[in-house]
DSSP file (Angstrom, degrees, kcal/mol; ACC not computed):
  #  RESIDUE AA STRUCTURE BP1 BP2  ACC     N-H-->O    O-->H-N    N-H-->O    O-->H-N    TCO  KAPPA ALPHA  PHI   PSI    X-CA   Y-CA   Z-CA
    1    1 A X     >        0   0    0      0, 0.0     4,-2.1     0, 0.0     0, 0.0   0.000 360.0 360.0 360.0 -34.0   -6.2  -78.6 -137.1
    2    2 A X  T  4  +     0   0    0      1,-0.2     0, 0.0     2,-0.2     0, 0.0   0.985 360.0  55.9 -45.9 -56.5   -5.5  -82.3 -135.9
    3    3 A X  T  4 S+     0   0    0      1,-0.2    -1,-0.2     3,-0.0     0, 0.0   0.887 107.0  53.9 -59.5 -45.7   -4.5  -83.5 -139.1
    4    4 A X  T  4 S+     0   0    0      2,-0.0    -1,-0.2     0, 0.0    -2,-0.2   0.982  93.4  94.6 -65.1 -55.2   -1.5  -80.4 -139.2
    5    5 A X     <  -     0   0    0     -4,-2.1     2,-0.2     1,-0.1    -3,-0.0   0.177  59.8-156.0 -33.2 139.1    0.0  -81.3 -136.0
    6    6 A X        -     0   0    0     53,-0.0     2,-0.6     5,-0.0     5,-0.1  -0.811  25.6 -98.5-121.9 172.6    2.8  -83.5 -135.2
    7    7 A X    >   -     0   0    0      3,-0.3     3,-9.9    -2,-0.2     4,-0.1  -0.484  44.9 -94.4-100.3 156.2    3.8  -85.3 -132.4
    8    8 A X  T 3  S+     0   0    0     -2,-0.6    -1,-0.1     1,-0.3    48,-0.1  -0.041 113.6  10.7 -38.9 143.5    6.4  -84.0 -129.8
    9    9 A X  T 3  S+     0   0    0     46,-0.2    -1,-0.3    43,-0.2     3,-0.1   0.622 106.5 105.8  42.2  10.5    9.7  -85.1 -130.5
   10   10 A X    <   +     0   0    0     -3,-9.9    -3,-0.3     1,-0.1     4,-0.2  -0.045  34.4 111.4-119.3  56.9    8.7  -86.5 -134.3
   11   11 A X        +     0   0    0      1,-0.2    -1,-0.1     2,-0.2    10,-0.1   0.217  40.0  88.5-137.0  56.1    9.8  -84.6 -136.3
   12   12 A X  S    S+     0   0    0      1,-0.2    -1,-0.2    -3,-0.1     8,-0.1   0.944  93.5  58.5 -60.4 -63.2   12.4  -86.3 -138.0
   13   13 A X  S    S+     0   0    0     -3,-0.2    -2,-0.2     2,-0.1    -1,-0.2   0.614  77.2 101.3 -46.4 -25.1    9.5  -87.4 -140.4
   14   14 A X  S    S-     0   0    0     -4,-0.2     2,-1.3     1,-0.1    49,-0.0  -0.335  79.9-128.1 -81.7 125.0    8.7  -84.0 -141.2
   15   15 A X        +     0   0    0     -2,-0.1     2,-0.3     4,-0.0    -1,-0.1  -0.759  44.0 153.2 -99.4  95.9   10.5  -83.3 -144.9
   16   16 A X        -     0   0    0     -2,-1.3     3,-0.5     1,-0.1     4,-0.3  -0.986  45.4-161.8-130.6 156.6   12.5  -80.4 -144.8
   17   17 A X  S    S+     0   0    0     -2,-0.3    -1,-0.1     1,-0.2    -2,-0.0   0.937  95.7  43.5 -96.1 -36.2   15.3  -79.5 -146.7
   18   18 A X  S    S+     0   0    0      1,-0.1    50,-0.5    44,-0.1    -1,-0.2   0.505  95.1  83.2 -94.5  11.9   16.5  -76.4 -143.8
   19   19 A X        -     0   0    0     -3,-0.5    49,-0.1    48,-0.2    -2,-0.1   0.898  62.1-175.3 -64.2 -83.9   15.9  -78.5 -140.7
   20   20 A X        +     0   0    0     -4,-0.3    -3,-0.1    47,-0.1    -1,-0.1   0.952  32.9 119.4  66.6  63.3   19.0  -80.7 -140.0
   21   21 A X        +     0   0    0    -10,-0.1    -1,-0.1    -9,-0.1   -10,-0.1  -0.758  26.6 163.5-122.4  98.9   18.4  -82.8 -137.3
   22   22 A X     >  -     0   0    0      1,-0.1     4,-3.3    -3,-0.0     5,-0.3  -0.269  56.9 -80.2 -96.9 172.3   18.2  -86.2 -136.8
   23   23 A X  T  4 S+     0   0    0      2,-0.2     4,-0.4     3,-0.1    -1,-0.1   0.745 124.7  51.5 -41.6 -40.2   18.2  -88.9 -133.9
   24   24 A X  T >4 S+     0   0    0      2,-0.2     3,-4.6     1,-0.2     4,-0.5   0.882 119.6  34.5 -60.0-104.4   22.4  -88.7 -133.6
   25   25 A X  T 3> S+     0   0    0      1,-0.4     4,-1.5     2,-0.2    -2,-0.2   0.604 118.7  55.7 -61.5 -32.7   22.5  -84.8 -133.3
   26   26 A X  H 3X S+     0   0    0     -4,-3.3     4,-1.6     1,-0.2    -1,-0.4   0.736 114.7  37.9 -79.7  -7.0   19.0  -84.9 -131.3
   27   27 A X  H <4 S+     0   0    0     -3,-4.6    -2,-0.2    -4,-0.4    -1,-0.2   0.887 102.4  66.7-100.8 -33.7   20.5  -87.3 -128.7
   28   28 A X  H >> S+     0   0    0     -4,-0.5     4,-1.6     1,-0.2     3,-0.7   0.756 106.2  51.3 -36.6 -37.2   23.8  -85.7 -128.6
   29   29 A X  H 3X S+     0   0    0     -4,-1.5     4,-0.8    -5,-0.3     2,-0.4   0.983 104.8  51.5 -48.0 -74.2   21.5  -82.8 -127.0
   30   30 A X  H 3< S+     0   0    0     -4,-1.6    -1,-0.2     2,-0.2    -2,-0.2   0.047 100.6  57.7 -73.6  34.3   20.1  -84.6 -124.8
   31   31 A X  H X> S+     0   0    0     -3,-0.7     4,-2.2    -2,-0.4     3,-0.6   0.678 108.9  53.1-112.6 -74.4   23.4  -86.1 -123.4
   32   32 A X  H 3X S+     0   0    0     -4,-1.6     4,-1.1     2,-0.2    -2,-0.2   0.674 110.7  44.5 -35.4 -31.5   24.3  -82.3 -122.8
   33   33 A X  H 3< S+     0   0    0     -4,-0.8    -1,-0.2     2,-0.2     5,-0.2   0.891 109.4  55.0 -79.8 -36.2   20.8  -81.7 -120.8
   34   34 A X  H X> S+     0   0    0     -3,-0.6     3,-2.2     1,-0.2     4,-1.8   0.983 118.3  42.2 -70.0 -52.9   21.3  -85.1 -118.7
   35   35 A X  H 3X S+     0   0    0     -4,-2.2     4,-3.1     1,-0.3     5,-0.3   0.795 107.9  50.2 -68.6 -33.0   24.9  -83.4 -117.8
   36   36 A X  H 3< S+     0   0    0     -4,-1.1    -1,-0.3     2,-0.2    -2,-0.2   0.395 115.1  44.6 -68.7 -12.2   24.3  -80.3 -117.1
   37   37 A X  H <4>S+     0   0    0     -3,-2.2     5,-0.5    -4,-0.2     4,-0.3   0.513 109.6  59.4-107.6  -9.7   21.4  -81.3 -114.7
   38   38 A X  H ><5S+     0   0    0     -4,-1.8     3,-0.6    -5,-0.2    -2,-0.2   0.955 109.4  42.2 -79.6 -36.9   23.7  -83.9 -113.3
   39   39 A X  T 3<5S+     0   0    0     -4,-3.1    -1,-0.2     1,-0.2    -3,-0.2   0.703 115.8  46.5 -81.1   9.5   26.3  -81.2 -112.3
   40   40 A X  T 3 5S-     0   0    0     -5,-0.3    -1,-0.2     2,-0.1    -2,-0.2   0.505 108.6-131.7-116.5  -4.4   24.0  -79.0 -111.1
   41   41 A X  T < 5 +     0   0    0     -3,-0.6    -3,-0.2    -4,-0.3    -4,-0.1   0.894  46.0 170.2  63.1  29.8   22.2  -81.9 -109.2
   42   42 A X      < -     0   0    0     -5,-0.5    -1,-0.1     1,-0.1     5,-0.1  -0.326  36.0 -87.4 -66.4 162.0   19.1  -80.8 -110.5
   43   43 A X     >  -     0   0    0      1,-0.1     4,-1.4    40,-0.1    -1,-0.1  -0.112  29.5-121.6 -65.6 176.3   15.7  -82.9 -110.1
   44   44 A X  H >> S+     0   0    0      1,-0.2     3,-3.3     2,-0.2     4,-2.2   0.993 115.3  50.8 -50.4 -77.0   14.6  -85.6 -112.7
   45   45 A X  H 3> S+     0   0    0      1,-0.3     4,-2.9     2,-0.2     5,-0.3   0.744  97.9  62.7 -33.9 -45.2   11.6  -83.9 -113.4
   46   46 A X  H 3> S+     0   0    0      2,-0.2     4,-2.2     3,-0.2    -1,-0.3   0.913 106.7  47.9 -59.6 -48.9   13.5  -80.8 -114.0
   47   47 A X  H <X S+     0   0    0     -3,-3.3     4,-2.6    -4,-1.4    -2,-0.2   0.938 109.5  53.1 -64.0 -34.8   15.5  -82.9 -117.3
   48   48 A X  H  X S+     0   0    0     -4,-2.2     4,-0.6     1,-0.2    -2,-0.2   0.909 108.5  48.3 -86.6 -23.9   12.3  -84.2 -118.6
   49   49 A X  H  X S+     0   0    0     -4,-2.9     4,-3.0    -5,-0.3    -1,-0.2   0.958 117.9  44.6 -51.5 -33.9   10.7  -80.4 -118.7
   50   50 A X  H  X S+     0   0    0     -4,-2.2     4,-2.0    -5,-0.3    -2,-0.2   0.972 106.2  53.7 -72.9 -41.2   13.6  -79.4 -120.3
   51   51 A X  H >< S+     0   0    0     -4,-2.6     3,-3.1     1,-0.2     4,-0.2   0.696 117.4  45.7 -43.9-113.8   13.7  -82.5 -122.8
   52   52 A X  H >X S+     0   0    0     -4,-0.6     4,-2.1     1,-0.4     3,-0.7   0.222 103.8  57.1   0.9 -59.7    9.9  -81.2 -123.7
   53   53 A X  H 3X S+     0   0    0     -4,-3.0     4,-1.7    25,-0.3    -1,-0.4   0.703 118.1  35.2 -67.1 -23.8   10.6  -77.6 -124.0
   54   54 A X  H <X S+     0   0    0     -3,-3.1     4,-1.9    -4,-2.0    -2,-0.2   0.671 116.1  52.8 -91.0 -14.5   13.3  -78.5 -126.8
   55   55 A X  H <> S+     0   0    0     -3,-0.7     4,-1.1     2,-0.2   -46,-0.2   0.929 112.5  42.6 -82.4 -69.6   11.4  -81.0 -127.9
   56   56 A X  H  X S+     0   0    0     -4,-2.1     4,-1.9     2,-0.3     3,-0.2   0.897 115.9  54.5  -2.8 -77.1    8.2  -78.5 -128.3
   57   57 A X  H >X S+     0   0    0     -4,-1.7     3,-1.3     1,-0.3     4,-0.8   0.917 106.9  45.8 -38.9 -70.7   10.6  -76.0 -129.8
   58   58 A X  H 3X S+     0   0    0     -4,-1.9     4,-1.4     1,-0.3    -1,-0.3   0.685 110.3  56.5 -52.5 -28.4   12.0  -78.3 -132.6
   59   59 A X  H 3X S+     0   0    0     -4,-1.1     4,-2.4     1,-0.2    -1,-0.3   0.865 109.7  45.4 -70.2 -36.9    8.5  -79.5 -133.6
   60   60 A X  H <X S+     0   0    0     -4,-1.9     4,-0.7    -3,-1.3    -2,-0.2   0.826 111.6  46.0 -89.9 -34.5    7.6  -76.3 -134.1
   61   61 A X  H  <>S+     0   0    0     -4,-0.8     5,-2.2     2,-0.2    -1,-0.2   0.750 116.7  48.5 -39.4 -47.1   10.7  -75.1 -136.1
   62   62 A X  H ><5S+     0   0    0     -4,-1.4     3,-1.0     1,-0.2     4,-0.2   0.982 109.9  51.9-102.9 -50.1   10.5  -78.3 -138.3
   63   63 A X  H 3<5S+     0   0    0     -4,-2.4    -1,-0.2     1,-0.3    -2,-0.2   0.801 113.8  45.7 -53.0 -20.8    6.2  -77.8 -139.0
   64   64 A X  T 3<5S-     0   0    0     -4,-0.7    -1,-0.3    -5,-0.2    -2,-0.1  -0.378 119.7-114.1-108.7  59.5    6.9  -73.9 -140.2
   65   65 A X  T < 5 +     0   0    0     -3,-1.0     2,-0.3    -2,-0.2    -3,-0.2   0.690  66.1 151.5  26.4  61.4    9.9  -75.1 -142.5
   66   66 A X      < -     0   0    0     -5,-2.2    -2,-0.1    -4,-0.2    -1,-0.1  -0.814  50.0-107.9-120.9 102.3   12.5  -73.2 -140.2
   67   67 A X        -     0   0    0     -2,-0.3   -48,-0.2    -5,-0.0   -47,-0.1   0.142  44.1-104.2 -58.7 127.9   16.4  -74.5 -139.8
   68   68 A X        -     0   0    0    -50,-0.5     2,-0.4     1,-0.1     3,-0.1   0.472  35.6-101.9 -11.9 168.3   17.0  -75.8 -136.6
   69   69 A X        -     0   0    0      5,-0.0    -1,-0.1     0, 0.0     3,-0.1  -0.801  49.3 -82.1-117.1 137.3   19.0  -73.9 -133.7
   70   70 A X     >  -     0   0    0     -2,-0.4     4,-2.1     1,-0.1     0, 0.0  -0.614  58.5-139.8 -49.8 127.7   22.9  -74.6 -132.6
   71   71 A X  H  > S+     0   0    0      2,-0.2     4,-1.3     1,-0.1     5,-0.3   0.853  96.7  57.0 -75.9 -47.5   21.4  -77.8 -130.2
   72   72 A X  H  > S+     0   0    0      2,-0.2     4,-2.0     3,-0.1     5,-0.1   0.908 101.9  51.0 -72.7 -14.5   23.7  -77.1 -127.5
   73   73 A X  H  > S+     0   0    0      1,-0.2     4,-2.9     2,-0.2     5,-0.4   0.971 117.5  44.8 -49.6 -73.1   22.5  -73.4 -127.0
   74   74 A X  H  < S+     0   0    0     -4,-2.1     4,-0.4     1,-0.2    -2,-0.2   0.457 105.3  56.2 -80.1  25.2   19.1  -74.9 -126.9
   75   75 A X  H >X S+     0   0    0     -4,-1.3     4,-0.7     2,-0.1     3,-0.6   0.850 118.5  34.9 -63.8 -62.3   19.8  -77.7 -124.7
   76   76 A X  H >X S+     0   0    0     -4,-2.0     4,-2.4    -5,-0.3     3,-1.3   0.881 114.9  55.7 -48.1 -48.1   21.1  -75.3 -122.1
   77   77 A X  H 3X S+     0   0    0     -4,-2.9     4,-1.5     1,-0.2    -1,-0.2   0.738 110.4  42.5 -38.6 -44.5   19.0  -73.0 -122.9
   78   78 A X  H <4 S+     0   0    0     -3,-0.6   -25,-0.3    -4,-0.4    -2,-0.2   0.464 113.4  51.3 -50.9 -42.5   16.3  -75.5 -122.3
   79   79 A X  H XX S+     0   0    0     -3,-1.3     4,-1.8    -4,-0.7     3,-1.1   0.915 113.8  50.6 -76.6 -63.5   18.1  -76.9 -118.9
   80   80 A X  H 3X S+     0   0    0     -4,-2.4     4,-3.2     1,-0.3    11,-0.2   0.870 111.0  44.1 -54.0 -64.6   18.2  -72.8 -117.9
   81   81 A X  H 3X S+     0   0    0     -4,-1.5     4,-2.7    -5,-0.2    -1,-0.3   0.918 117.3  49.0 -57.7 -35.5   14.2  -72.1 -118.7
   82   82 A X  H X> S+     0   0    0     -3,-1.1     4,-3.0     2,-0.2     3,-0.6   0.995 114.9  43.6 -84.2 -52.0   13.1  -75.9 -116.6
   83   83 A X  H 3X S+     0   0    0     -4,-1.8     4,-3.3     1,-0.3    -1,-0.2   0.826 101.1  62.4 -52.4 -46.9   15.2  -75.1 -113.6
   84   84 A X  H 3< S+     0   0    0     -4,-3.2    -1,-0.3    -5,-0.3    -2,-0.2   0.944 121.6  32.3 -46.6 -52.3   14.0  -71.5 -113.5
   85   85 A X  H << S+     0   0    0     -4,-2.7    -2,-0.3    -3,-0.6    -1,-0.2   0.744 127.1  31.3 -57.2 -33.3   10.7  -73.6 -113.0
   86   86 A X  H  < S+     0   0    0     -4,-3.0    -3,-0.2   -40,-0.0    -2,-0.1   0.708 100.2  81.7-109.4 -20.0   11.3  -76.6 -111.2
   87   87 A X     <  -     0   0    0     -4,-3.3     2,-0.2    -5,-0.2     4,-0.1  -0.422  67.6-112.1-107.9 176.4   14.4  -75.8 -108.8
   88   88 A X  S    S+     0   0    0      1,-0.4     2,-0.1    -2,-0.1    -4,-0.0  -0.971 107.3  18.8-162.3 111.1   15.0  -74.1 -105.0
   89   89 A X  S    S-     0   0    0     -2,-0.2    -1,-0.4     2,-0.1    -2,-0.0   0.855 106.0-110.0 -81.5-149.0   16.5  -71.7 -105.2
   90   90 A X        -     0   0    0     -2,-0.1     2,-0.3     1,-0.1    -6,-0.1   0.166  48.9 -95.7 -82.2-172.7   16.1  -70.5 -109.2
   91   91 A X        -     0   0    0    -11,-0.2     2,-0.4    -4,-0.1     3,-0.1  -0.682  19.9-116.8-100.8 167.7   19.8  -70.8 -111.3
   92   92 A X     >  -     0   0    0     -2,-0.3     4,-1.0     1,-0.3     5,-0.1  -0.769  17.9-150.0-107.0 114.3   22.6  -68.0 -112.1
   93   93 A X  H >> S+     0   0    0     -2,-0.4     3,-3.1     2,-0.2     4,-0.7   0.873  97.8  62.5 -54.6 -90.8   22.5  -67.8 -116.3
   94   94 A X  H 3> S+     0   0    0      1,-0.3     4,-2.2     2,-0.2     5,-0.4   0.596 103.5  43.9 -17.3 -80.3   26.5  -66.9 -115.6
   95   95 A X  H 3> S+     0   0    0      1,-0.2     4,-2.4     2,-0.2    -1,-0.3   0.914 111.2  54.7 -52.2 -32.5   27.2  -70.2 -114.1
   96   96 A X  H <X S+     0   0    0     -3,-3.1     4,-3.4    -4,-1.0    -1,-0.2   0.985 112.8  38.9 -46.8 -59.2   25.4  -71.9 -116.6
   97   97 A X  H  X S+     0   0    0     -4,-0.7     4,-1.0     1,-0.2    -1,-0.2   0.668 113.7  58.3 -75.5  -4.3   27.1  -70.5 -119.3
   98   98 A X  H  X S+     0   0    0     -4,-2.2     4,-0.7    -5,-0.3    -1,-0.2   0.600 106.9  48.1-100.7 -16.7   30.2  -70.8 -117.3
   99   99 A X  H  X S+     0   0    0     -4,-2.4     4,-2.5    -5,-0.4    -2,-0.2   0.769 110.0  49.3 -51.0 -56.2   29.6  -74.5 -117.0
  100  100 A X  H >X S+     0   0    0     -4,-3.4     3,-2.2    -5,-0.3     4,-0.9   0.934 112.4  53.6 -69.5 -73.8   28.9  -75.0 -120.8
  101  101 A X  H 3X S+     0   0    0     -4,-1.0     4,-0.8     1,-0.3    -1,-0.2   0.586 106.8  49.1  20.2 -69.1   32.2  -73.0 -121.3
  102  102 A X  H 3< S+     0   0    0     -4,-0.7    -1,-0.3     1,-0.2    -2,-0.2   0.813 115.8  42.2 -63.2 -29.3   34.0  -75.3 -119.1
  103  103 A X  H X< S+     0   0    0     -4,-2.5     3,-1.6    -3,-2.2    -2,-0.3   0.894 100.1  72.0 -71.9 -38.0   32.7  -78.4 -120.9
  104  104 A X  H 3< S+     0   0    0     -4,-0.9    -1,-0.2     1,-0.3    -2,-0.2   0.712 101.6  48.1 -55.7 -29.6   33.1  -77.0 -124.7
  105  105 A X  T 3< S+     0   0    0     -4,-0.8     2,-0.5    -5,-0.3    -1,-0.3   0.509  95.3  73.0-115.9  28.4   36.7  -77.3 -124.3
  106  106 A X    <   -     0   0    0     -3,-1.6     3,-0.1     1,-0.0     0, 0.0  -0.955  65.8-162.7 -94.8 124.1   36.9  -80.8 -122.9
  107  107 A X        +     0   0    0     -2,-0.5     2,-0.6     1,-0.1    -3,-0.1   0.225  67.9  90.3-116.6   9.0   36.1  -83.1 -126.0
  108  108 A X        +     0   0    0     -5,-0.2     2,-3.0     1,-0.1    -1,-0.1  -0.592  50.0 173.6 -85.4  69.1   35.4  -85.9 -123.6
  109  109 A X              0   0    0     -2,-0.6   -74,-0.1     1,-0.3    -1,-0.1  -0.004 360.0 360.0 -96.7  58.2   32.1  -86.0 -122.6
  110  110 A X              0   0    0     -2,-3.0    -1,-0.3     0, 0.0    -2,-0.0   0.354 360.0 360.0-118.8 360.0   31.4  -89.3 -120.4
């Protein structure tokens, strides 16, 4: 069972023709989780669950040959699920998505 495993967040190496994600589009994600916890003033700890749980996700998508997810759904998605865990109190989905909403039509994201 060892030998089939991969490791979190490698699985670039993993050869599949429907994934289609590489280091650009996977950091571009995680530029979108680091903001979204910065306006929401979330904890540290709170980005790096999230980082993991998408990270987790995608490994697992790219080891059953399965194409990849729109990355800023699951980045948010991702932020949404770690906050529910890690913050006080828990988060509003609506503002979330009413955050990503506000950002989507800004094409500046620094």
């Amino acid at each position: 069972m060892l030998e089939q495993e991969i490791v979190i967040g490698d699985y670039f190496v993993v050869e599949s023709s429907n994934f289609g994600i590489n280091k650009e589009t996977r950091e571009s994600m995680i530029k979108l989780m680091e903001r979204l916890c910065d306006i929401k003033a979330y904890k540290e700890d709170t980005l790096y669950l999230s980082i993991f749980l998408a990270d987790r996700y995608l490994s697992f998508l790219a080891k059953e040959d399965k194409p990849a997810p729109v990355l800023v759904s699951l980045g948010a998605i991702s932020v949404f699920i770690a906050a529910k865990l890690n913050e006080t109190p828990c988060p509003s989905l609506d503002l979330l998505i009413d955050i990503i909403r506000f950002k989507q039509k800004k094409p500046d994201w620094k």
